[in-house]
C-alpha positions in Angstrom: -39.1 28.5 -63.1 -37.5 26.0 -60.8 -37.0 26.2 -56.8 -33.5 27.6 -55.8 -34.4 25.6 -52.6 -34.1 22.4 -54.7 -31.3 23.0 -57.0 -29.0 24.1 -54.0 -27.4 20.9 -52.2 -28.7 19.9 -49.1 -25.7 21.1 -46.4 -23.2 18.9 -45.4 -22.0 18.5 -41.4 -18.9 20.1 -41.2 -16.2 18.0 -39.6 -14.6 18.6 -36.5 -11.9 21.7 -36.6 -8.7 20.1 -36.1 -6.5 21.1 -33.0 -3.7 24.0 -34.0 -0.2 23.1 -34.1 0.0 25.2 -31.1 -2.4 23.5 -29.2 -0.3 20.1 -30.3 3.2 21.9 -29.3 1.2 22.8 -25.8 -0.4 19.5 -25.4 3.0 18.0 -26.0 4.9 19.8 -23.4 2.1 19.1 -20.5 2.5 15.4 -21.3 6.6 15.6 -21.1 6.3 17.9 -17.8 4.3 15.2 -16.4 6.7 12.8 -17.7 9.2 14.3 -16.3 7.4 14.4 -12.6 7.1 10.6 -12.8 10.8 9.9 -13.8 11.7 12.2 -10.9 9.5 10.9 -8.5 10.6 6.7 -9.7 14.7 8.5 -9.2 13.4 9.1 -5.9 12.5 6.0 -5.3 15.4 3.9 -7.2 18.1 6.0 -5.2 16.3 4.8 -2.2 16.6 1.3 -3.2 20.3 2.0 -4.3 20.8 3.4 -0.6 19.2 0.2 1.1 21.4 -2.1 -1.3 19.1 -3.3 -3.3 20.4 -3.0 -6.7 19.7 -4.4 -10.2 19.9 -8.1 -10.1 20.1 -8.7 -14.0 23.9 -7.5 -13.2 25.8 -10.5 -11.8 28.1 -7.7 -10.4 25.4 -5.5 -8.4 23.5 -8.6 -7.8 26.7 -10.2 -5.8 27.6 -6.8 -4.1 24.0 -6.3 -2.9 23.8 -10.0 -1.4 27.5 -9.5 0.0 25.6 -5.9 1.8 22.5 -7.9 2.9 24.8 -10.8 4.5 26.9 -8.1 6.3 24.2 -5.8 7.7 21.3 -8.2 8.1 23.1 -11.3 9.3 27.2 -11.2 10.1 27.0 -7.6 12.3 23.8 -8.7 14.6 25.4 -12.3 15.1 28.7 -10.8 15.9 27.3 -7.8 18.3 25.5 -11.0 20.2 28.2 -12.7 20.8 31.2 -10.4 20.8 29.2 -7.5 23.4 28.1 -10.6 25.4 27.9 -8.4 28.7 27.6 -11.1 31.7 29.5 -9.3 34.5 27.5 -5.7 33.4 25.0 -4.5 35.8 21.2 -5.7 35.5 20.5 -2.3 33.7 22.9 -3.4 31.0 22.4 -6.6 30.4 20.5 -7.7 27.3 18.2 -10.5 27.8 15.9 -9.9 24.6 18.7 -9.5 22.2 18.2 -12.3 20.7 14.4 -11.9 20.0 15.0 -8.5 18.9 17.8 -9.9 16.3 16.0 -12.5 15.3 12.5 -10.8 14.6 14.2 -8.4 12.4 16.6 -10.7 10.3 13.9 -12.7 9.4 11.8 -10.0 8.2 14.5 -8.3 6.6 15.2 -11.6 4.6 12.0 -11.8 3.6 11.9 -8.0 1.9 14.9 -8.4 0.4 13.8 -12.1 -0.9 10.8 -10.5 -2.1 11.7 -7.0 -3.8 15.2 -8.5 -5.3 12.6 -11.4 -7.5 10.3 -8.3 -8.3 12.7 -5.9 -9.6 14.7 -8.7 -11.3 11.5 -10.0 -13.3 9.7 -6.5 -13.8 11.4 -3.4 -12.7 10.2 -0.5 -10.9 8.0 1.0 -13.3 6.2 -2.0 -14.4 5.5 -3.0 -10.3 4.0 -0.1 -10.0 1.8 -0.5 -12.9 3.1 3.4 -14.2 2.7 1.9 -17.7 -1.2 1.9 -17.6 -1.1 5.5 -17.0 -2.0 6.2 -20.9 -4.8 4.7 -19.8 -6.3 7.0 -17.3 -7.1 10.4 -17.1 -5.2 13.8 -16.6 -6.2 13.7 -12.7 -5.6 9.9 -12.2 -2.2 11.3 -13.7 -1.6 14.2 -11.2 -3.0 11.8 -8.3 -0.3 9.4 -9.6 2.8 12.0 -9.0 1.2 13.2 -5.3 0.8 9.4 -4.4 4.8 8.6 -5.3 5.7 12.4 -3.5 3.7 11.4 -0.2 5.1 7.9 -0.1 8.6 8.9 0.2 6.7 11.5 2.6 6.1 8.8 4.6 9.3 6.3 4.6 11.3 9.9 6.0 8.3 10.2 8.3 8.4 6.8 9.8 12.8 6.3 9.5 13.9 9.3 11.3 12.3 9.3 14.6 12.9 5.7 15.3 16.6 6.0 13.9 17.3 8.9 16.5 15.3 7.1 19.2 17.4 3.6 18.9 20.5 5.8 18.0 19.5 7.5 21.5 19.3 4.4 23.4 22.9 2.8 21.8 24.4 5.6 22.4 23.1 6.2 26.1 24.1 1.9 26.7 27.5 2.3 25.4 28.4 5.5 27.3 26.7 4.4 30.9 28.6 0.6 30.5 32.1 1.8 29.4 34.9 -0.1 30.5 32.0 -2.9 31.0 31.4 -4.0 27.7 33.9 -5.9 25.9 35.7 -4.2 24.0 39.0 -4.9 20.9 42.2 -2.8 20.9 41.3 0.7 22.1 38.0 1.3 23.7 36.9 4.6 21.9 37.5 3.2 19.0 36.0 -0.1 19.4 33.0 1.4 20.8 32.8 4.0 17.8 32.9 1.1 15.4 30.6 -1.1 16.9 27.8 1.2 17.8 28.4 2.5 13.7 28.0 -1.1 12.5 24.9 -2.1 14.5 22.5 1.0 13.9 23.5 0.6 10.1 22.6 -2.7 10.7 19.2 -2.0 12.3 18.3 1.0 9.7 19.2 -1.5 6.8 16.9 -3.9 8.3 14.0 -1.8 9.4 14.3 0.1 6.1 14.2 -3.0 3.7 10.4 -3.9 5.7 9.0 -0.8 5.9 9.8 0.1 2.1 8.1 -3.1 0.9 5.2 -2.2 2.9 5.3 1.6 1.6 5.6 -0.1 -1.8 2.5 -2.2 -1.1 0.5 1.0 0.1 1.3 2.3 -3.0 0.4 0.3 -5.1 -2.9 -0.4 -3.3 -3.5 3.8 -3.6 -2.4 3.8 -7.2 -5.4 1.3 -8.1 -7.5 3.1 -5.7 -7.5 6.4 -8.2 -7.7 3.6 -11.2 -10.7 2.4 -9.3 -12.4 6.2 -8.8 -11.4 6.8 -12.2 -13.6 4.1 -13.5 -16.7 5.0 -11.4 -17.3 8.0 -13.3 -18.5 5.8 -16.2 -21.5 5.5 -14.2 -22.5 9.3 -14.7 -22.3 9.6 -18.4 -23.4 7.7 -21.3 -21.6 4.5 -21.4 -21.4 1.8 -23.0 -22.1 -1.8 -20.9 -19.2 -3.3 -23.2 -17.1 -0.6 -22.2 -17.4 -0.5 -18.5 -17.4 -4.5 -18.5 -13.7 -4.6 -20.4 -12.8 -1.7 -17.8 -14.0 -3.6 -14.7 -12.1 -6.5 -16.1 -8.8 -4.8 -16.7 -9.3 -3.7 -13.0 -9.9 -6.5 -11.6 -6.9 -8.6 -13.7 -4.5 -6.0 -12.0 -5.9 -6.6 -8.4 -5.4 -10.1 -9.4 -2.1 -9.3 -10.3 -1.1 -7.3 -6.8 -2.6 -10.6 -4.8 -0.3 -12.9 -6.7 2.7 -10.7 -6.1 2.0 -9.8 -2.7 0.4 -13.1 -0.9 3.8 -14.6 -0.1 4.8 -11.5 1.9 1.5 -10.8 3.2 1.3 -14.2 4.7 4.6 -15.0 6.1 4.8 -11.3 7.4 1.6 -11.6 9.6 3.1 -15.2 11.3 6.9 -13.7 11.9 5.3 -10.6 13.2 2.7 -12.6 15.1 5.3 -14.9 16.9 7.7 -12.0 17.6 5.1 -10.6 19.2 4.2 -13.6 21.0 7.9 -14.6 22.3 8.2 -10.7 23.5 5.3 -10.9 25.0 6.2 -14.4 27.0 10.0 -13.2 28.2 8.1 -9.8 29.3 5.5 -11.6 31.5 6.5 -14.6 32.6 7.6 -15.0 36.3 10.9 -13.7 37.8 10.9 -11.6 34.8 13.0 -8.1 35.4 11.8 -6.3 32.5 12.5 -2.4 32.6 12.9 0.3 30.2 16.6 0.3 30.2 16.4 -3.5 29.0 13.2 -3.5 26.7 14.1 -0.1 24.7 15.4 -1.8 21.6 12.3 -4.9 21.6 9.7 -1.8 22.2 10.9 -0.2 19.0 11.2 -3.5 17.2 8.1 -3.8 18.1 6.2 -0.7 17.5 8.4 -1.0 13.9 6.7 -4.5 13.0 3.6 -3.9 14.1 2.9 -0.5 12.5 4.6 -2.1 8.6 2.1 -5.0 9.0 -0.9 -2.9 9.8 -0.2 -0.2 6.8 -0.4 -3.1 5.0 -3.3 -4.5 6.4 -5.5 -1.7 6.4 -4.2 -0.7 2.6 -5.4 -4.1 1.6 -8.5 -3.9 3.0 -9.5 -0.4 2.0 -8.5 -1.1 -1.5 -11.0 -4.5 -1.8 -14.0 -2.4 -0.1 -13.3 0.1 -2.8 -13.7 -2.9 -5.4 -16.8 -4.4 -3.9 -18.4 -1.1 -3.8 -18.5 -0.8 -7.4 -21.0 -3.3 -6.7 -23.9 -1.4 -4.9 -23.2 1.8 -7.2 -23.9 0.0 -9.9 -27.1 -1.5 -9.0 -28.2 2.3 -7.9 -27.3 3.5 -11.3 -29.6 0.2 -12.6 -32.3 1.1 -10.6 -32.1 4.9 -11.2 -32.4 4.0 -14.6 -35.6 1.9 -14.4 -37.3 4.7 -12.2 -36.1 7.4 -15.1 -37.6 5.2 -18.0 -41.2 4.1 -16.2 -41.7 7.8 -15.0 -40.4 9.2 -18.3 -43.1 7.8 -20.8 -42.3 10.6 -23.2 -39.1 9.1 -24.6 -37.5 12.5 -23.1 -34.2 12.8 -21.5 -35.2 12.8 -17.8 -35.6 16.7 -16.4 -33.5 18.2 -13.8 -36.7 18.6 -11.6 -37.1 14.9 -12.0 -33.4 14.1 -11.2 -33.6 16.4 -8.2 -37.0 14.8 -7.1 -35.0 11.5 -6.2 -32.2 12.7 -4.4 -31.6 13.0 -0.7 -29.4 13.0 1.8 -28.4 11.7 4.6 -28.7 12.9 8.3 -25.4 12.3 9.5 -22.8 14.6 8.2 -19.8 12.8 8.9 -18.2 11.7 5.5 -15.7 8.9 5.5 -13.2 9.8 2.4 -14.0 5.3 1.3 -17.4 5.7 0.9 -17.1 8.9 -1.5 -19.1 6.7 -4.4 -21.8 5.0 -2.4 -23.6 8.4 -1.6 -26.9 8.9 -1.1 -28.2 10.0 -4.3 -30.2 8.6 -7.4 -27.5 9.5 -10.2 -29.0 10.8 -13.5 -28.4 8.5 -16.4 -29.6 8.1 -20.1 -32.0 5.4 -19.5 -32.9 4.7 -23.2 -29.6 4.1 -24.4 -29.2 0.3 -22.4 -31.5 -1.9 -22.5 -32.7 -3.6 -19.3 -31.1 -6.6 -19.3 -27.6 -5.4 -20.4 -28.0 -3.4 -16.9 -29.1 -6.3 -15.1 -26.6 -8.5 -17.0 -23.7 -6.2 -16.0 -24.9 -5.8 -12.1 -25.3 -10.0 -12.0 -21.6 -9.9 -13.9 -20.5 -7.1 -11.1 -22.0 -9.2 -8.1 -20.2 -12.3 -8.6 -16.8 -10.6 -9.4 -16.3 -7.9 -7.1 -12.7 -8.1 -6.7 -10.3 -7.5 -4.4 -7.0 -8.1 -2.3 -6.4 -11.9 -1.6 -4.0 -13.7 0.0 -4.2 -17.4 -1.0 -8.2 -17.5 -1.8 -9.0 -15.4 1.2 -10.4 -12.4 0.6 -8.2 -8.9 2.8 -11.3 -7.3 3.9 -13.3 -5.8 7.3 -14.6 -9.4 7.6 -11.3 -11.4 7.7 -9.4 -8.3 9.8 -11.8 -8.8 12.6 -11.1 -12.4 12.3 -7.6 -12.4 13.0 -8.3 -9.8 15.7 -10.3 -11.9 17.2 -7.5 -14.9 17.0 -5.0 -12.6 17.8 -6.9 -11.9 21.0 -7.6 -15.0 22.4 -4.5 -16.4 21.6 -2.7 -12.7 23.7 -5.2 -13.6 26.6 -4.8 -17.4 26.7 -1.2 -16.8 27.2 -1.6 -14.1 29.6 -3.9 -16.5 31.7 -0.7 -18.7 31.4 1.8 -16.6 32.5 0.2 -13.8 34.8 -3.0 -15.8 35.7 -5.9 -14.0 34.6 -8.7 -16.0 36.1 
């Protein structure tokens, strides 16, 4: 009599159960309603751009109407307000002796945003810029971090625009009602003055809002990676391939390549205007016989505090984003070396214990938390330290250590490093011409 137990078929695994066609119709609607949060959150942004004059370029029509705008507001209405409200006979509280600095410093870095965003909307569009087509490559929180990052930016432009618009609206207002009947004026007075206060603060928001959205734009961008960037480190705390998180690291690191190339032009020539405005304000301010009062330095204050704040957002985005890159580097040679302590101490061939993870971790004393240094903790990570070999790990840490990324502006790496460096020009440079005009000894 034979065995049942060796006539019957030994049991086969049985395959994966297939998702429902309601969990497909469900699935399909979360991926359109986050869609749809994107395309509302890039209409957001492309009626913003539409509002500034910046338009599509592949359209010789737009393209010639939105040069015609940027001509008007950004060069013809601040030449003409120079010269046609030259004010000699006003009183010294009315007279405008840093005009022309104030003019100058924001033409020049309105030309440059508008030189810079018309070439990357004409060669890539909006979406592409902001790299929204990789999002099928990240995960569904990278995704949601995506839509809050695009919310909060236009968070911010409002945030920044509308107190210094009412505070230089304020002051124009307050110079052409105190002066009337002393500045020039065309035809009838009201209306003159009407017209040409309209025409300059158009002329200034246009200006100021041309910088500070390129700057916006580069802070996000620089966040968007950043969730790219804290996507990728949880491949560290599962089972991973070293294949895998080597062709992730290098897509990473091709888009940060990317964002230098794009940005280095605008990076570069917006830290000399915005140095050398700085620099001429501060000479005409403090040199002698100089009568500088709040009534006459209003506008180059806020042109100043304007500059100055769009070149440190993206100064500080820049260098947050490449400490973020180069600290891939120490968590991965923790997540090496918690892999060599695992398989020495683990001479069983057994997936480590939780009492043998726990045994290695500790913390740290000081309880402040800084929200950059969220991956370089103070714990020993629990890996599977049979499934790499020991010199993939140490190949991929050597690989790591050599190409740790970054934001670069022609070869020079944007990070703590080279910040304090320009301080530290910028510095001397403020005191060596303070010892020239005041006379610090």
């Amino acid at each position: 009599m034979e065995d049942p137990e060796k006539k019957s078929p030994s049991p086969s695994p049985s395959p994966s159960p297939s998702p429902s066609p309601s969990q497909i119709n469900s699935l399909k609607s979360e991926l359109k309603l986050e869609s749809e949060s994107d395309s509302a959150e890039l209409r957001r942004f492309e009626s913003f751009l539409k509002w500034i004059c910046i338009m599509d370029h592949s359209n010789p029509f737009t393209a010639t109407l939105s040069c015609f705008l940027f001509s008007a507001f950004a060069i013809a209405v601040p030449i003409a307000s120079h010269f046609a409200l030259s004010c000699s006979d006003c009183d010294e509280d009315h007279r405008r002796p840093f005009h022309v600095v104030v003019q100058l410093s924001l033409s020049a870095v309105a030309t440059l945003s508008f030189g810079c965003l018309s070439a990357w909307l004409r060669h890539l569009g909006l979406s592409r810029f902001l790299f929204l087509d990789k999002l099928c490559e990240s995960s569904h929180k990278a995704r949601d971090e995506y839509s809050k990052q695009l919310k909060r930016s236009m968070e911010l432009i409002s945030f920044f625009l509308l107190p210094c618009f009412m505070a230089e609206a304020a002051y124009k207002i307050w110079w052409y009602v105190s002066a009337a009947n002393e500045i020039p004026y065309y035809g009838n007075m009201y209306l003159s003055y009407i017209t040409s206060c309209t025409l300059e603060l158009f002329s200034w928001l246009y200006r100021t809002s041309i910088f500070f959205f390129v700057c916006i734009l580069f802070r996000l961008v620089c966040r968007l990676q950043m969730i790219r960037l804290e996507d990728f480190v949880s491949v560290f705390h599962r089972e991973s391939d070293v294949g895998t998180i080597l062709m992730q690291h290098l897509g990473l690191r091709r888009t940060l390549t990317l964002i230098s190339h794009r940005f280095r032009v605008f990076m570069f020539l917006s830290l000399i205007l915005v140095t050398a405005s700085q620099f001429i304000s501060l000479l005409m301010t403090t040199r002698s016989h100089a009568l500088a009062n709040l009534s006459k330095t209003g506008q180059l204050a806020l042109c100043s505090i304007s500059l100055v704040t769009g070149l440190f957002i993206c100064l500080r985005s820049a260098a947050k984003i490449t400490h973020k890159a180069q600290s891939i580097t120490c968590l991965a040679a923790k997540w090496h070396v918690s892999a060599a302590i695992n398989t020495f101490d683990d001479l069983d061939n057994e997936t480590p214990t939780a009492s043998v993870i726990a045994a290695f971790e500790f913390n740290s004393d000081d309880d402040e938390e800084e929200d950059e240094d969220d991956e370089d903790d103070m714990k020993l990570m629990p890996v599977f330290a049979h499934t790499i070999s020991f010199q993939k790990r140490q190949a991929l840490v050597t690989y790591l250590k050599n190409n740790k990324g970054g934001i670069t502006v022609y070869g020079f790496v944007v990070d703590r490093t080279w910040l304090k460096s320009v301080f530290a020009i910028e510095l001397a440079l403020t005191l060596w011409l303070l010892n020239k005009t005041v006379g610090i000894s």
